[in-house]
C-alpha positions in Angstrom: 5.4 -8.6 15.7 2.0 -10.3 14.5 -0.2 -8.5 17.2 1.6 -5.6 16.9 0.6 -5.6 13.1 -2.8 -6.7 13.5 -3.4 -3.7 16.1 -2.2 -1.8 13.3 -4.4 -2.7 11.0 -7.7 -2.8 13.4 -7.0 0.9 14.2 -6.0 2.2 10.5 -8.3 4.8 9.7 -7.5 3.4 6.0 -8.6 -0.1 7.0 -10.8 -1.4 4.0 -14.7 -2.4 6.3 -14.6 -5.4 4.4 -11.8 -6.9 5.3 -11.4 -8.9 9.2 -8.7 -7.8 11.7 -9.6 -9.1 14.7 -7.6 -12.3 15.8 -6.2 -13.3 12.3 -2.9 -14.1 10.7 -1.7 -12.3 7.9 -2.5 -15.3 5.9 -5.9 -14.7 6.4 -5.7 -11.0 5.8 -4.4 -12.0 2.3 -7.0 -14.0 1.3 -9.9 -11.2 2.3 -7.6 -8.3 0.7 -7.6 -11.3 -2.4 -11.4 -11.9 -2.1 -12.4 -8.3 -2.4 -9.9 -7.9 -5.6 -11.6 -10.5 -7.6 -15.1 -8.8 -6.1 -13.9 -5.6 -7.4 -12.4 -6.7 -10.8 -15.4 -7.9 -12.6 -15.1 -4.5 -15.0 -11.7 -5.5 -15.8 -12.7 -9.2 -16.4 -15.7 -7.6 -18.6 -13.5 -5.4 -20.7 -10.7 -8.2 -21.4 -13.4 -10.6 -22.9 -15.1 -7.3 -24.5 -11.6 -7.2 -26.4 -11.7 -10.5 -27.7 -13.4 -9.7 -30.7 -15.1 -6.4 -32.2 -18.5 -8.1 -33.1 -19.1 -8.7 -29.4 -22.3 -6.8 -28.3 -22.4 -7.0 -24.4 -20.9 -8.8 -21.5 -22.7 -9.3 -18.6 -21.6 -10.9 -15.4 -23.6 -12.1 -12.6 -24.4 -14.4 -9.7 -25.9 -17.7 -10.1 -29.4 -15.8 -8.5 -29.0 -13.2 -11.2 -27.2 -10.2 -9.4 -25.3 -8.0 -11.9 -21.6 -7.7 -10.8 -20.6 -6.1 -14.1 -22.8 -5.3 -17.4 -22.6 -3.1 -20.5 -23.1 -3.0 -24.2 -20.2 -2.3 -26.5 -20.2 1.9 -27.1 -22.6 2.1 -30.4 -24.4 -0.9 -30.5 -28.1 -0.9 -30.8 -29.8 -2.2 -27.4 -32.3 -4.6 -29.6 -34.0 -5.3 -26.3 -36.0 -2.9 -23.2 -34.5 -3.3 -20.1 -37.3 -5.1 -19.1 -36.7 -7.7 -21.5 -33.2 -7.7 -21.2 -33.3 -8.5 -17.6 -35.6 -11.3 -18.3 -33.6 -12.9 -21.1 -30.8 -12.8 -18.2 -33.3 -14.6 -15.7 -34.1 -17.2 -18.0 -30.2 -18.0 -18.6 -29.6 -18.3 -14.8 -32.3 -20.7 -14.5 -31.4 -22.4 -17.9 -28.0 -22.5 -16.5 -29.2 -23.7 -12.7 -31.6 -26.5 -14.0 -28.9 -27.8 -16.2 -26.3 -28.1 -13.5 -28.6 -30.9 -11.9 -27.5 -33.1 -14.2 -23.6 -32.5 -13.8 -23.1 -35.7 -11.9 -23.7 -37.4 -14.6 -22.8 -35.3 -17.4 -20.1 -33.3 -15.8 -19.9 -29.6 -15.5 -21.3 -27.6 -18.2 -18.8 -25.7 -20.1 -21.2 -23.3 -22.1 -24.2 -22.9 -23.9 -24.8 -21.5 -27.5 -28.3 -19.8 -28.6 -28.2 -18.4 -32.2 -31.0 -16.3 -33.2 -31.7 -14.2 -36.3 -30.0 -11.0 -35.2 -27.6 -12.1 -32.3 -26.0 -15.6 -30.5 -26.1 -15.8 -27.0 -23.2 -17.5 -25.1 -23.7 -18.5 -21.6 -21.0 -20.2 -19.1 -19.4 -20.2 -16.1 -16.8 -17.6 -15.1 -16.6 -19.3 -11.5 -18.2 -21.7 -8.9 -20.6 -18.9 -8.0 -20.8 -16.5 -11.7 -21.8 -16.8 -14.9 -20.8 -14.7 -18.1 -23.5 -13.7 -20.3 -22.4 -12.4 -23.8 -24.2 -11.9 -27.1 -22.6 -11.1 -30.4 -23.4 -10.7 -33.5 -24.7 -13.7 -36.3 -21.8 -13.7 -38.0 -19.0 -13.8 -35.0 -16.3 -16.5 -34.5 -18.4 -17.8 -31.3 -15.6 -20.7 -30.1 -12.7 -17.9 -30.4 -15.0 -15.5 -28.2 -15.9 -18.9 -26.1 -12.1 -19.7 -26.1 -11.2 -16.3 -25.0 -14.0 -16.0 -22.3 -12.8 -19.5 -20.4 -9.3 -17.8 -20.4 -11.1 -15.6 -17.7 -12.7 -18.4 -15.8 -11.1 -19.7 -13.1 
């Protein structure tokens, strides 16, 4: 019955091409078809912490080397930086975030970081072993509910 499923699946036209069939229990299938979900659900990850409060500006989600999985503003709000810029300011978090994991072994694990500035506060954290969340809001947002809601989402 296995093989017979697996041949199945290595021959479905509908077979996803990330996904491995060859040689592999259906446990394994389930944890690829379970990988790519979590891949693919950043936007929905993005739009439940986007929810969490109205003074949120953007979520962005990426890679500890700085790949985007998932950004955008909330609909209205001002961009206050170019996109040059703004992909710097992202850079400089990663790193921020990288060089400061050194120290977990004798710190622990960060849990986030707050940066308040005149017109915004920047929250950085993790979302994963591998992804951070980047989110600024405005000055005068409730930053620990937005951080509260946000480490809901981590896993």
């Amino acid at each position: 019955m296995e093989q017979s499923r697996e041949k199945h699946l290595r021959n479905s036209k509908n077979a996803h091409p990330n996904l491995k069939y060859n040689h592999i229990s259906t446990q394994e299938v389930l944890l690829d078809a379970s990988l790519y979900y979590w891949i693919m659900d950043y936007k929905s990850v993005h739009e439940r912490i986007m929810s969490a409060d109205p003074r949120i500006r953007l979520v962005t989600i990426c890679d500890l080397n700085g790949k985007i999985m998932h950004s955008d503003h909330r609909q209205g709000v001002e961009n206050l930086l170019s996109p040059e810029e703004s992909k710097k300011s992202l850079e400089l978090a990663v790193n921020a975030w990288k060089t400061r994991s050194t120290l977990q072994s004798k710190i622990g694990k960060g849990k986030y970081v707050l940066a308040e500035y005149e017109k915004i506060k920047r929250i950085t954290m993790p979302l994963d072993e591998e992804h951070i969340v980047y989110i600024t809001t405005e000055v005068d947002a409730d930053h620990s509910k937005i951080i509260d809601s946000a480490r809901r989402e981590a896993r």
